[in-house]
VMD Tcl script that draws the C-alpha trace (Angstrom):
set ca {
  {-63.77 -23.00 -3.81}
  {-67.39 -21.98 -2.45}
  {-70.27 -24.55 -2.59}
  {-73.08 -22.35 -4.71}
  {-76.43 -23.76 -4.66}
  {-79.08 -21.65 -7.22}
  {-82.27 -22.03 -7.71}
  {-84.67 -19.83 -10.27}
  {-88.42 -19.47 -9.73}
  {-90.31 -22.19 -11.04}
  {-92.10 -22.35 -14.66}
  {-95.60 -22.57 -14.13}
  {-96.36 -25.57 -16.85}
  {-99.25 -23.83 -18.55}
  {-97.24 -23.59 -21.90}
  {-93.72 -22.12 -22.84}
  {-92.55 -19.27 -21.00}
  {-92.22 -15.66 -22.45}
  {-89.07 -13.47 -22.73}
  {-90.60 -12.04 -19.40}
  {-90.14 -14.95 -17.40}
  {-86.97 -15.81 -18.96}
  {-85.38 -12.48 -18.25}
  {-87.10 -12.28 -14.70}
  {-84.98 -15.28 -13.29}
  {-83.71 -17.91 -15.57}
  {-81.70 -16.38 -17.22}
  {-79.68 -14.34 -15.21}
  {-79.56 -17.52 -12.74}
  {-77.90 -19.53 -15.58}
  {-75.77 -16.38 -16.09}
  {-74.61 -16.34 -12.88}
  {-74.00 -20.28 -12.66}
  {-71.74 -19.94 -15.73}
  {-69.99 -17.30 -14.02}
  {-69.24 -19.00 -10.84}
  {-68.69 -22.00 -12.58}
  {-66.49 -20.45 -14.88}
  {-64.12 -19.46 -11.00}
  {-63.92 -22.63 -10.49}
  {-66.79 -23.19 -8.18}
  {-68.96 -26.02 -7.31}
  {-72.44 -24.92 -8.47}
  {-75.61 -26.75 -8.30}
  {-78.39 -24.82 -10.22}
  {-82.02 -26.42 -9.66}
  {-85.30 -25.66 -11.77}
  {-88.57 -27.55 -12.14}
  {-91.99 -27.40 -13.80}
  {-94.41 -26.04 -11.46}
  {-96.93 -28.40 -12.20}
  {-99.64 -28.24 -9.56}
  {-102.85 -25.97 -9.34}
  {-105.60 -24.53 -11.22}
  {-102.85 -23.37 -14.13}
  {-102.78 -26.77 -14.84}
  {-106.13 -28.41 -14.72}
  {-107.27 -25.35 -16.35}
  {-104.87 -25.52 -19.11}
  {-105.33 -29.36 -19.58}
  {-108.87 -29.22 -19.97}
  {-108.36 -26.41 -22.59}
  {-106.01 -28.35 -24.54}
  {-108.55 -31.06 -23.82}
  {-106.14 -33.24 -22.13}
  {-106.08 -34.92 -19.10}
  {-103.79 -33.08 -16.47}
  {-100.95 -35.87 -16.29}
  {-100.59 -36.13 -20.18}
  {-100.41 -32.31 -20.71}
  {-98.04 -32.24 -17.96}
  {-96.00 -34.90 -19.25}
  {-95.81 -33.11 -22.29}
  {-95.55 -29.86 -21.23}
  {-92.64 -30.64 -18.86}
  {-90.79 -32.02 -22.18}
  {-91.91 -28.54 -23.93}
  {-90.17 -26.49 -21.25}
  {-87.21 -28.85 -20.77}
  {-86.18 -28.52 -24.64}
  {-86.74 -24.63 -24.41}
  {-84.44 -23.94 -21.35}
  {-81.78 -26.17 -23.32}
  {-82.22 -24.45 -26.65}
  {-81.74 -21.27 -24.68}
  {-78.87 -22.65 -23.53}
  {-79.63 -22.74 -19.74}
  {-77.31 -25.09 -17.75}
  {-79.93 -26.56 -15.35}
  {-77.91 -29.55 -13.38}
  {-81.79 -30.86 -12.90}
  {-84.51 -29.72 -14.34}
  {-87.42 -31.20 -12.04}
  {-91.53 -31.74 -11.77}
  {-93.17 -30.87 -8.59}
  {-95.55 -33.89 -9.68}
  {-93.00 -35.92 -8.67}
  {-92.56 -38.46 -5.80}
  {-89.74 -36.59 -3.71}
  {-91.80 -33.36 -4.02}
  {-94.94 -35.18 -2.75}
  {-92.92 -36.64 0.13}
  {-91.40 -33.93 1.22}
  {-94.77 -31.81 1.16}
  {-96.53 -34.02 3.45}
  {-93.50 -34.19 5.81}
  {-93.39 -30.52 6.17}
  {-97.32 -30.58 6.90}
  {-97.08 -33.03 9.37}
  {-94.56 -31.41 10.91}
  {-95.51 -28.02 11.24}
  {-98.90 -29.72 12.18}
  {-96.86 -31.43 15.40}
  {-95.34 -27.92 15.97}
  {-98.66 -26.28 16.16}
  {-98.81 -23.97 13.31}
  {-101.28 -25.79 11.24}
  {-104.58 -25.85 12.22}
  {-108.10 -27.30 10.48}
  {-110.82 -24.34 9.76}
  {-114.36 -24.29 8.89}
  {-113.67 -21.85 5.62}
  {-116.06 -20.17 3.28}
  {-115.51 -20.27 -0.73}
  {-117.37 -19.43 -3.59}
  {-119.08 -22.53 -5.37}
  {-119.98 -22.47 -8.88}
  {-123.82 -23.57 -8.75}
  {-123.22 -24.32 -12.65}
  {-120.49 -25.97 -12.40}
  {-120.73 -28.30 -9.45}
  {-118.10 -27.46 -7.66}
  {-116.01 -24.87 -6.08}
  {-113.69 -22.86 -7.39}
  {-110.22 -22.45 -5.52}
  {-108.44 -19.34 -6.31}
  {-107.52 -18.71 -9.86}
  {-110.98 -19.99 -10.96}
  {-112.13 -17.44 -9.96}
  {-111.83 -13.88 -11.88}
  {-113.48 -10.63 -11.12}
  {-112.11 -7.12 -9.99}
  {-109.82 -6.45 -7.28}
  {-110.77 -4.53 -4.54}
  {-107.82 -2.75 -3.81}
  {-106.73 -0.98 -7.55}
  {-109.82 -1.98 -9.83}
  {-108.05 -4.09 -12.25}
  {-111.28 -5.82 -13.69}
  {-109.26 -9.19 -14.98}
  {-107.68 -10.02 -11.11}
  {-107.21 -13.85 -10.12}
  {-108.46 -14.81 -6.95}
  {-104.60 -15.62 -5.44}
  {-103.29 -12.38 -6.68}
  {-103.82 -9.09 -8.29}
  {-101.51 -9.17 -11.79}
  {-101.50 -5.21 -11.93}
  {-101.20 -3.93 -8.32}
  {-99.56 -7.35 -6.90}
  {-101.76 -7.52 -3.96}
  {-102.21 -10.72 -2.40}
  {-105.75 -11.86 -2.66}
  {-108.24 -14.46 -1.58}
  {-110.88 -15.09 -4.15}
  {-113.53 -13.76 -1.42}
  {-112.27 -10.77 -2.21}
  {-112.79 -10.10 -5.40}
  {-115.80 -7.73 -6.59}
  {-117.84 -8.90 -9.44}
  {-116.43 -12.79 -9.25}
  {-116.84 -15.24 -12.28}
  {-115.95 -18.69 -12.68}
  {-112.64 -19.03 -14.96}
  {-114.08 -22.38 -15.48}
  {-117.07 -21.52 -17.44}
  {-117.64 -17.59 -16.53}
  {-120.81 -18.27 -14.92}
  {-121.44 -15.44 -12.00}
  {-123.96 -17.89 -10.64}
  {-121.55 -18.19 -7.43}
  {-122.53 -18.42 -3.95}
  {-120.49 -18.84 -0.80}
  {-120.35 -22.35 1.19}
  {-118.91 -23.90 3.88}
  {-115.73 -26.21 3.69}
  {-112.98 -26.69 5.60}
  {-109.10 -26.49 5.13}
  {-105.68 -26.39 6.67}
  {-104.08 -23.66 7.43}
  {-100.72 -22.12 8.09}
  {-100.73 -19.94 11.57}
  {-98.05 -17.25 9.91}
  {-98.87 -15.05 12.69}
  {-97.05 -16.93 14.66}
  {-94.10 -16.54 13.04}
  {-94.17 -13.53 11.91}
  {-91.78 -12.21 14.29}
  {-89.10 -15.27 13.49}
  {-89.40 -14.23 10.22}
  {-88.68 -10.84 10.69}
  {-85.31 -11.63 12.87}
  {-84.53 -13.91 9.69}
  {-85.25 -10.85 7.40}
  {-82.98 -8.81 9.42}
  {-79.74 -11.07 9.01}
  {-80.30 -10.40 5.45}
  {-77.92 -6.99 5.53}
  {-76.78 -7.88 1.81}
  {-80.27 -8.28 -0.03}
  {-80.93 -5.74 -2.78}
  {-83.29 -2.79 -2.18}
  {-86.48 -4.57 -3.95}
  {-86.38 -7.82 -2.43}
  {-85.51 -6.47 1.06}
  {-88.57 -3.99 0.57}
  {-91.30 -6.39 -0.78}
  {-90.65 -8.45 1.72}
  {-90.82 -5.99 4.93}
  {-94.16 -4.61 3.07}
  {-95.55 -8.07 3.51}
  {-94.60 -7.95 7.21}
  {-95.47 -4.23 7.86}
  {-99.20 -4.91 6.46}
  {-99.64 -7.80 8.71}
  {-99.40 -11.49 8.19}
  {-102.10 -13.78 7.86}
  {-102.91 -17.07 8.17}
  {-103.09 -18.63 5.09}
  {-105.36 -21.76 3.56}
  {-102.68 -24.18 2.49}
  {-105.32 -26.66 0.96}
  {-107.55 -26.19 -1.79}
  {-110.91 -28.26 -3.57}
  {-108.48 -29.85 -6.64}
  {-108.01 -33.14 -7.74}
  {-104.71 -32.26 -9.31}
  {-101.88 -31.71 -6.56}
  {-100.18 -33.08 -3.55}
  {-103.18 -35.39 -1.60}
  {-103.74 -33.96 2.21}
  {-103.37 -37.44 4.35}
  {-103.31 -38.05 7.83}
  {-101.12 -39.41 10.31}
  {-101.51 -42.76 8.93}
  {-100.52 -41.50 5.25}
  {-104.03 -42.31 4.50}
  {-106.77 -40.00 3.56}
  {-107.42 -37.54 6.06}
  {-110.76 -37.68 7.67}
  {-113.12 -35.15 6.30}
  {-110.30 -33.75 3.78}
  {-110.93 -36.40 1.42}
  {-110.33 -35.40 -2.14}
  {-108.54 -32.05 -1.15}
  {-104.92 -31.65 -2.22}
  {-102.00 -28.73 -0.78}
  {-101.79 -25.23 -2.60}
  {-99.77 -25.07 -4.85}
  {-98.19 -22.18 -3.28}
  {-97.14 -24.29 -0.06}
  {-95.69 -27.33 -2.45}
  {-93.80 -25.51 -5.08}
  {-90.69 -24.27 -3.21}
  {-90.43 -27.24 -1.09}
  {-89.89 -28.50 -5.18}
  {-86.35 -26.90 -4.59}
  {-85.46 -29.13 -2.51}
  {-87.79 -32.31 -4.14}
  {-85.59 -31.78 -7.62}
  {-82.29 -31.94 -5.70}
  {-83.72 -34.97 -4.26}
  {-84.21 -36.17 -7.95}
  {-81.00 -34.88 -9.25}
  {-79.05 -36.91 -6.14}
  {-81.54 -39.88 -7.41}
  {-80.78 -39.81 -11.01}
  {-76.99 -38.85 -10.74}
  {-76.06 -40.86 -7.10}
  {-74.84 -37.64 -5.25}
  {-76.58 -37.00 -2.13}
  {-78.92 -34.18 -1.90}
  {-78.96 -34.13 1.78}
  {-75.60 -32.27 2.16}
  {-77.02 -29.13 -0.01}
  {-79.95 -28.51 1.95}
  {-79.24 -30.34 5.77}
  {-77.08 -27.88 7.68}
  {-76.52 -30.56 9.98}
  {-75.70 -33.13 7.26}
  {-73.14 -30.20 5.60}
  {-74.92 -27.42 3.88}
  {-74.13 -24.85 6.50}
  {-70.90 -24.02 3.89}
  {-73.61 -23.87 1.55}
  {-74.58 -20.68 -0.24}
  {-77.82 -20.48 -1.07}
  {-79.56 -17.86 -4.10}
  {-82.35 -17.57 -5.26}
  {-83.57 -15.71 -8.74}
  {-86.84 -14.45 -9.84}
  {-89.54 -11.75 -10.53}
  {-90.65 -9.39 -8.14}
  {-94.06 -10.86 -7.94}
  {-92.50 -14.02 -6.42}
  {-90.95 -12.30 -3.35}
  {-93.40 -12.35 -0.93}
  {-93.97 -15.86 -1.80}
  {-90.39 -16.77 -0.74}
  {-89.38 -13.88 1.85}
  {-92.43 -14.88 3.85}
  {-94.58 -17.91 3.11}
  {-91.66 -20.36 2.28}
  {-89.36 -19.39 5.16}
  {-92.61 -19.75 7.21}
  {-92.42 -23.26 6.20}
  {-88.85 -23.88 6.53}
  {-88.68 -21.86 9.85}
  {-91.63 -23.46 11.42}
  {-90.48 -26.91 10.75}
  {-87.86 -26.74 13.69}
  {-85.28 -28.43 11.37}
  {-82.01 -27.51 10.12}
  {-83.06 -27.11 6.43}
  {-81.41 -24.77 4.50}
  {-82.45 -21.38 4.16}
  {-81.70 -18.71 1.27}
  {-78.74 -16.55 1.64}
  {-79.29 -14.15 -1.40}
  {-82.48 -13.26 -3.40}
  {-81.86 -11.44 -6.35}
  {-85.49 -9.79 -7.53}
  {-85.93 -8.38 -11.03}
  {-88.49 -6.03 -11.94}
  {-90.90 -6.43 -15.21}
  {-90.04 -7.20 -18.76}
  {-92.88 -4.96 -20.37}
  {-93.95 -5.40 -23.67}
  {-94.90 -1.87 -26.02}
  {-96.12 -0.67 -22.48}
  {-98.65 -3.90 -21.53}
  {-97.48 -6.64 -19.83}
  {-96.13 -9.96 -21.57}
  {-98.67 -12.56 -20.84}
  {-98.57 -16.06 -21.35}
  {-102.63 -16.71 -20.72}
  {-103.86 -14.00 -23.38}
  {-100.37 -15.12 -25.70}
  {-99.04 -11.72 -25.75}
  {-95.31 -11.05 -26.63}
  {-92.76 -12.87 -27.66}
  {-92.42 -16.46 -26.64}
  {-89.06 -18.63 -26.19}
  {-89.86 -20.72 -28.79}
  {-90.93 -18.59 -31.40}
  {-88.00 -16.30 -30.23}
  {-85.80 -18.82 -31.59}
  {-87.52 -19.39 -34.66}
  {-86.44 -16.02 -35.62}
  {-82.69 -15.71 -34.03}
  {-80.16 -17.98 -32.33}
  {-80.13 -18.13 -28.56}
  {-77.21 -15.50 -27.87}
  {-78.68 -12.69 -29.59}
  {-81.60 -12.81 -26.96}
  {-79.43 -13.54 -23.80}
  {-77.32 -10.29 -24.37}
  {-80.08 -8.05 -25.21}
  {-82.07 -9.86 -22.02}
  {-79.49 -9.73 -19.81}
  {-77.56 -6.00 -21.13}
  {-80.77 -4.05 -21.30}
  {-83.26 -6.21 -18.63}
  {-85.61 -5.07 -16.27}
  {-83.22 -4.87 -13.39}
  {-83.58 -2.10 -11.02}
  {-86.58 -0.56 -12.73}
  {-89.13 -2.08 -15.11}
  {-88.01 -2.03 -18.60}
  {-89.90 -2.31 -21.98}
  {-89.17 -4.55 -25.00}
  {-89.20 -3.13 -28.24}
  {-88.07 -4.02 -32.18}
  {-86.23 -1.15 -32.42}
  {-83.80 -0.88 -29.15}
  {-83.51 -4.82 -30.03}
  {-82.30 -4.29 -33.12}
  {-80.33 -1.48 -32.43}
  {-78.23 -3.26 -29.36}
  {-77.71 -6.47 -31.05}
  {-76.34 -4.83 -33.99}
  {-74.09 -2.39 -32.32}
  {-72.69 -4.57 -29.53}
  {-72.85 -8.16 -30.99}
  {-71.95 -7.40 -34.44}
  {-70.61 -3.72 -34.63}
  {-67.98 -4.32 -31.57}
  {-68.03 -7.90 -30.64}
  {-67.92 -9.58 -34.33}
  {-66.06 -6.84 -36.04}
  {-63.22 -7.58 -34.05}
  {-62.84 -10.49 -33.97}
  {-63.75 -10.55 -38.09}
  {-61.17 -8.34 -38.79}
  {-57.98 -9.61 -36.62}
  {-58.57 -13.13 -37.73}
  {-59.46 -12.53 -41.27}
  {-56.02 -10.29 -41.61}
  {-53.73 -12.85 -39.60}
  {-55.28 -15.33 -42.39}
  {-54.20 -13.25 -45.27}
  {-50.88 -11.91 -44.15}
  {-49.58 -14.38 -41.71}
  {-50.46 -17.45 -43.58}
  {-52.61 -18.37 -40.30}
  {-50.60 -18.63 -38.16}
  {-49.85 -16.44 -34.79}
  {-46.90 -14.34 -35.40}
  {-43.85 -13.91 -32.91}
  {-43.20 -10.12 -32.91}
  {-41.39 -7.95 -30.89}
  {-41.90 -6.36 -27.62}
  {-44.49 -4.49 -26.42}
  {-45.14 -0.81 -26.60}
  {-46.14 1.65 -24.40}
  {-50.00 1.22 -26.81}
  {-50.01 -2.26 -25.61}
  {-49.24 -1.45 -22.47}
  {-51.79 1.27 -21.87}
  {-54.60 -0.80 -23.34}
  {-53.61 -3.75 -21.11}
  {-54.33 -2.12 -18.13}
  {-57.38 -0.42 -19.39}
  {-58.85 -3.46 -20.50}
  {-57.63 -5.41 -17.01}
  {-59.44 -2.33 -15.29}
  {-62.87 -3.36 -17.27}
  {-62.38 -7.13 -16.42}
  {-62.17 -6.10 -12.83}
  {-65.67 -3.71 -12.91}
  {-66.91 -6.80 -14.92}
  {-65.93 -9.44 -12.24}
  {-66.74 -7.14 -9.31}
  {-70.36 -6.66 -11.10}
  {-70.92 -10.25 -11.63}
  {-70.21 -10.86 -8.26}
  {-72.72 -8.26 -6.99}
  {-75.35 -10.07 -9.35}
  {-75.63 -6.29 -10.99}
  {-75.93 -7.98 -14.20}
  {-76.81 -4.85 -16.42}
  {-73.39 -3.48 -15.18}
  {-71.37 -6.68 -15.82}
  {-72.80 -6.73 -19.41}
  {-71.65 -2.73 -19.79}
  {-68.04 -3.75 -18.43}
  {-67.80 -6.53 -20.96}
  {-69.07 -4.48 -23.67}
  {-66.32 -1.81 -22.77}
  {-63.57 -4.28 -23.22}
  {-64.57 -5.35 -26.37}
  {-64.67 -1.52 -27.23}
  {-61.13 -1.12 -26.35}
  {-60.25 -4.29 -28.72}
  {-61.82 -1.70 -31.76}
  {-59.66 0.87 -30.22}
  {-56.55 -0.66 -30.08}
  {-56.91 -1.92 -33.40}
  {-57.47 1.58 -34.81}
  {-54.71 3.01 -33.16}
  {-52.32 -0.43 -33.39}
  {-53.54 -0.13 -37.10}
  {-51.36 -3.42 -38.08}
  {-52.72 -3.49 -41.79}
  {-51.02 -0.23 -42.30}
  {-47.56 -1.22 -39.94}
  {-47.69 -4.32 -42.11}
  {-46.29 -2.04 -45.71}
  {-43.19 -0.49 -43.46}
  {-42.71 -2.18 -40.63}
  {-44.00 -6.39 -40.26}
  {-42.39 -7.10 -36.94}
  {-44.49 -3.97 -35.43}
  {-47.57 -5.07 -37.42}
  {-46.64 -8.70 -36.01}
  {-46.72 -7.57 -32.56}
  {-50.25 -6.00 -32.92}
  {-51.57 -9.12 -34.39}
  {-51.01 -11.14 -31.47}
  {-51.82 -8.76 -28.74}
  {-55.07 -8.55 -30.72}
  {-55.19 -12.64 -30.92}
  {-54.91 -12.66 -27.21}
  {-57.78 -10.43 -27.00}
  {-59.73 -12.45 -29.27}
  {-59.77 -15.10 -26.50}
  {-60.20 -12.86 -23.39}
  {-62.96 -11.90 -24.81}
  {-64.10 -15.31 -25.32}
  {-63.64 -15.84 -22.02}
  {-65.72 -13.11 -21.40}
  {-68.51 -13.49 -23.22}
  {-69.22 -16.97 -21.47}
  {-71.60 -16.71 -19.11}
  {-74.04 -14.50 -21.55}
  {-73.43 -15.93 -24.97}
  {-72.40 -19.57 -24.17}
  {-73.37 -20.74 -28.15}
  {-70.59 -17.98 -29.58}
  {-68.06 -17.97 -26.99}
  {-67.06 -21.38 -28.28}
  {-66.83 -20.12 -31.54}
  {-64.55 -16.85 -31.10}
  {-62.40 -19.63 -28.84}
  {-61.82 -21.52 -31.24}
  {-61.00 -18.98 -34.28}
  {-57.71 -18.65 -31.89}
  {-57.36 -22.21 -31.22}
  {-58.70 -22.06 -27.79}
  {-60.88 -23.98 -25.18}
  {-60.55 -22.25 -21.84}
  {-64.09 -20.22 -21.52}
  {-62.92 -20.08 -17.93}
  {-63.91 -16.63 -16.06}
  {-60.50 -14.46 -16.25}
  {-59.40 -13.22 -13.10}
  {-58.17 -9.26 -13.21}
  {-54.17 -10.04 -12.80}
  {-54.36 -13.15 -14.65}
  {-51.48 -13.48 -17.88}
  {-54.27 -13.08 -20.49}
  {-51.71 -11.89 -22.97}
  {-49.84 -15.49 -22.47}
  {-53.16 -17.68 -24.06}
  {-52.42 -17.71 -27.74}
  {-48.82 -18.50 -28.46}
  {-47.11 -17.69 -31.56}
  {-46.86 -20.25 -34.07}
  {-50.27 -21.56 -33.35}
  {-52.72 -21.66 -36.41}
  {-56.17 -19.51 -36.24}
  {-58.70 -20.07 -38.39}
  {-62.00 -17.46 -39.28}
  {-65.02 -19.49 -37.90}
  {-67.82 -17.33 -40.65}
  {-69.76 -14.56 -39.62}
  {-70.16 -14.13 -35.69}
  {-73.55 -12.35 -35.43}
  {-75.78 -10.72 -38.62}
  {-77.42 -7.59 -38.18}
  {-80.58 -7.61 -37.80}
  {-82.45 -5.53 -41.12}
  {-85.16 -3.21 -40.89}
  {-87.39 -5.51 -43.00}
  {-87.09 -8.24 -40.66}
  {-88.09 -5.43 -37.61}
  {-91.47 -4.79 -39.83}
  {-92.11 -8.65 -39.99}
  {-92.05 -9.13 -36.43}
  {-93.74 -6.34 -35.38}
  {-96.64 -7.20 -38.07}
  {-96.60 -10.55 -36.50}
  {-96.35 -10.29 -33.13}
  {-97.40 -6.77 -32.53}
  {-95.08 -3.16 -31.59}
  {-94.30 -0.34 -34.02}
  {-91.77 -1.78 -36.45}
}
mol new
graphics top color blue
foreach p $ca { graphics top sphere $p radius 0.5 }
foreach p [lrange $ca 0 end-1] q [lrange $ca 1 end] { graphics top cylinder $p $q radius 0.2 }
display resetview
C-alpha cells in the first residue's frame, strides 16, 4: 500500500471559513483521504491555522483582542468546525507554533548561505496618522491592472494579480482609512526568485500529470517574469527575523517573515507537531533521504493559492539545496460563487460553516459541495439547485432505497435476511451494471475528478431504484416468496455497497445505512470484489429512521431572507 501524504491550503484564522473555502480544498482533501484510506492506504492529511500577518492583527484588534488570545481562540473555532464537518485532519496545526518558527528561520538562513536572500533598502507607504507603516493588506486602494477599487496590497481579489501595495492607485490605510500615506525608506529581506526561476520551471515540467488549471497558473507566473520578492514585513505578529546568532538581526529589529514565506513551510511545522504529539517521526514524510522519496505528496486548494505554491514555495524548498519533499500532485479548484458575487469572509457574505450547520447536518453540505463544486469552471451557490440536489439524490435515490428495502424486509421477513434462491438473469444484469459504475467511480476518485466520482456513485444508487422496480419483491412476495426472497437480499447487499460508497462524501450517514444491514466495513469496494457476499442470510436488519429530509420550500425562503439569494 502507497504512503499518501495530503495537505489542504491553510485557513487564514480571521474567523470561520465559508462554504467557499471549504469546497475550494478541504473538503475534497478529506474526501480524497477517506477514499485512499478507505484502499487500505497509509494517509497522513495535514491542516493548520494560518495564523500570521495583517489578517490577524487586523482582526484581533477588531475583536479588540490581543493577537495571541484571538488566535488561541480562533484556532479552537476552526478546529471544532473542520470536526463538525466531519474532516479527518490527522493534525490540525498553528503556524504560531514552535516547529513552524524553527523551521522558518532554518530555511532563511539557509537560502541566505545559498545566496538567494539578500538585504534591500525598500520603499513602503507609512501611515503619517497612524505611526507606522503599513505592510501589504493594510493597505487598500485600486488595482492598477483591472480597476477593482477594494484591492489589497498582496493581491488583487477580482483579477488575481499579484500586487505590492506600491502599486495600488488611490491607497488607504485598512488600519484607520487615512490616505495621509507617504512613501519611506526601510529595509527588508528578500527572496532572489530570479534565480531560480529556471529550476523551477524544469520542476514544473516533471509535472506531466497536473490538471489543466494548476499547470496553467503556474506557467503564467513564470511566463510574466519572476520577481524578487520582500519576504519580511513591519509586524509585530509573526515569525521574528534573527541573525546568525538566533538573536535579533542588526537593523531588522522588530520585523518578522511574510506570512506568505512561513505558511507552507507550516506543512511541514504541523507534521512536526503531529510526530510530537503522537511519537511518529515526521522526518520520514518530508526527508527524501530519511524515506519520503516513496512518499506521495498532494496538495488541495483554490486557484488563488497556486502561484503561491507552484512558484514561491518550491522557490523555498528548491533553493534550500536539501532533500525536502516536494509536491507530486496539486489539485486546483475554481470559485464557489455566491448569487453571482463572491463569498467573502471580511464583508460576512454567504454562508458560513457554522451557521451552515445550524441549519442542516454535515452530509447534506459535503454532497452538494463536492457533486455540484466549482471544479473545472467556477460554479455558483444557490437555494434552489441546493435544495433541488439534496432532495433528489440524498433523499429521492439514496434514502428511498434504502427506506424501502429495509422497511419491507422488517415487515415481511420478520427482520431478518432471507435465504432465497438463485439468481436471475435481472440480478445478473444489474450486477454488472452497477460493478461498471463502481469502476467509473473508483477510476474518478483516483483521478481526483471529484464531480465525476460523485455522478458514478449517484448512478449506482439509481440502479438500486431500478432494480427494485423491476425486482418488484412486494408484488413476487403474494405468488412467489422464494423469488421475492431472493430480491430482498440482492437489494440488502446493495444497501451496504452503497454504504461503502457513500464513505468518503457522507461519512455521518454511511455509518448509518451500514448498520440498517448489520454492517461495519465502510471500506472503498474494489470493482471485482464479492459485494453480493456482505450481508448473509439469517442476519437481522434493522430501519435506522429517516436517512435525509427534504428540504421544504419554506425553509428555502428563510434562508434566503436571512442570508441573502432569491428564495
Amino acid at each position: 500500500m502507497a504512503r499518501i501524504l495530503i495537505t489542504s491550503a491553510l485557513p487564514y484564522i480571521n474567523g470561520i471559513k465559508h462554504l467557499g473555502n471549504l469546497a475550494g480544498s478541504m473538503l475534497p482533501a478529506d474526501v480524497w483521504a477517506r477514499f485512499k484510506r478507505g484502499q487500505g492506504h497509509e494517509v497522513l492529511y495535514i491542516c493548520a491555522t494560518d495564523e500570521h500577518g495583517t489578517p490577524a492583527e487586523l482582526a484581533a484588534a477588531a475583536a479588540g483582542q490581543d493577537v495571541r488570545t484571538y488566535c488561541d481562540e480562533q484556532h479552537q473555532i476552526q478546529k471544532a468546525a473542520g470536526e463538525a464537518f466531519g474532516l479527518s485532519y490527522d493534525w490540525f496545526g498553528r503556524s504560531s507554533n514552535a516547529p513552524n518558527r524553527r523551521l522558518t528561520q532554518h530555511f532563511a538562513k539557509v537560502l541566505e548561505d545559498n545566496g538567494l536572500i539578500e538585504e534591500r533598502v525598500d520603499q513602503m507607504i507609512y501611515s503619517i496618522d497612524d505611526g507606522r507603516f503599513l505592510p501589504d493588506r493594510y493597505v487598500e486602494g485600486t488595482c492598477p491592472h483591472c480597476g477593482y477599487e477594494k484591492a489589497r496590497g498582496d493581491q488583487c481579489d477580482n483579477c488575481g494579480r499579484l500586487l505590492d501595495p506600491t502599486d495600488l492607485k488611490e491607497p488607504y490605510s485598512a488600519v484607520s482609512g487615512s490616505r495621509n500615506l507617504e512613501v519611506r525608506d526601510t529595509r527588508h529581506l528578500y527572496l532572489l526568485q530570479t534565480k531560480l526561476e529556471q529550476r523551477i520551471r524544469d520542476w514544473i515540467g516533471t509535472k506531466s500529470d497536473w490538471q489543466t488549471l494548476a499547470r496553467s497558473i503556474a506557467l503564467k507566473h513564470l511566463d510574466e517574469g519572476l520577481i524578487d520578492r520582500g519576504i519580511t514585513r513591519d509586524l509585530k505578529w509573526g515569525v521574528p527575523v534573527v541573525g546568525p546568532d538566533g538573536g535579533p538581526r542588526p537593523g531588522m529589529e522588530g520585523k518578522v517573515f511574510y506570512v506568505w514565506f512561513d505558511a507552507p513551510i507550516e506543512y511541514i511545522g504541523a507534521t512536526e507537531e503531529w510526530a510530537e504529539a503522537t511519537g511518529h517521526s515526521w522526518r520520514d514524510w518530508w526527508r527524501t533521504d530519511e524515506g519520503a522519496d516513496d512518499v506521495r505528496y498532494v496538495q488541495f486548494m483554490g486557484k488563488d493559492n497556486v502561484a503561491f505554491h507552484t512558484v514561491s514555495f518550491p522557490a523555498t524548498i528548491l533553493g534550500s539545496g536539501e532533500p525536502w519533499k516536494t509536491v507530486d500532485t496539486l489539485k486546483a479548484f475554481n470559485w464557489l460563487n455566491w448569487y453571482g458575487g463572491k463569498f467573502s469572509t471580511s464583508q460576512g457574505r454567504g454562508v458560513f460553516m457554522d451557521q451552515a450547520l445550524e441549519l442542516l447536518p454535515a452530509d447534506y453540505w459535503r454532497w452538494y459541495l463536492t457533486a455540484y463544486g466549482p471544479e473545472h469552471s467556477d460554479s455558483a451557490f444557490t437555494w434552489e439547485q441546493f435544495q433541488s440536489a439534496t432532495n433528489k439524490d440524498l433523499a429521492d435515490v439514496l434514502g428511498n432505497f434504502v427506506n424501502r428495502i429495509v422497511k419491507f424486509t422488517e415487515s415481511k421477513f420478520d427482520g431478518v435476511v432471507p435465504e432465497g434462491g438463485a439468481l436471475t438473469d435481472v440480478e445478473r444484469d444489474f450486477q454488472t451494471r452497477i460493478t461498471q459504475a463502481v469502476a467509473e467511480a473508483t477510476a474518478a476518485f483516483e483521478a481526483m475528478e471529484f464531480r465525476k466520482a460523485a455522478q458514478a456513485v449517484r448512478a449506482a444508487w439509481v440502479l438500486g431504484n431500478e432494480y427494485l422496480q423491476v425486482a418488484a419483491p412486494w408484488t413476487a412476495f403474494k405468488t412467489d416468496p422464494e423469488r421475492a426472497a431472493t430480491a430482498v437480499r440482492f437489494a440488502l447487499n446493495l444497501v451496504a455497497l452503497f454504504a461503502r460508497l457513500a464513505a468518503p462524501i457522507l461519512p455521518f450517514s454511511a455509518p448509518q445505512i451500514a448498520a440498517s444491514v448489520g454492517e461495519t466495513d465502510l471500506g472503498w469496494p474494489s470493482p471485482d470484489a464479492a459485494w453480493l457476499e456482505a450481508v448473509p442470510a439469517g442476519r437481522a436488519v434493522a430501519h435506522q429512521g429517516v436517512l435525509f429530509t427534504k428540504i421544504e420550500d419554506a425553509q428555502v425562503a428563510e434562508w434566503a431572507a436571512r442570508f441573502g439569494g432569491e428564495g
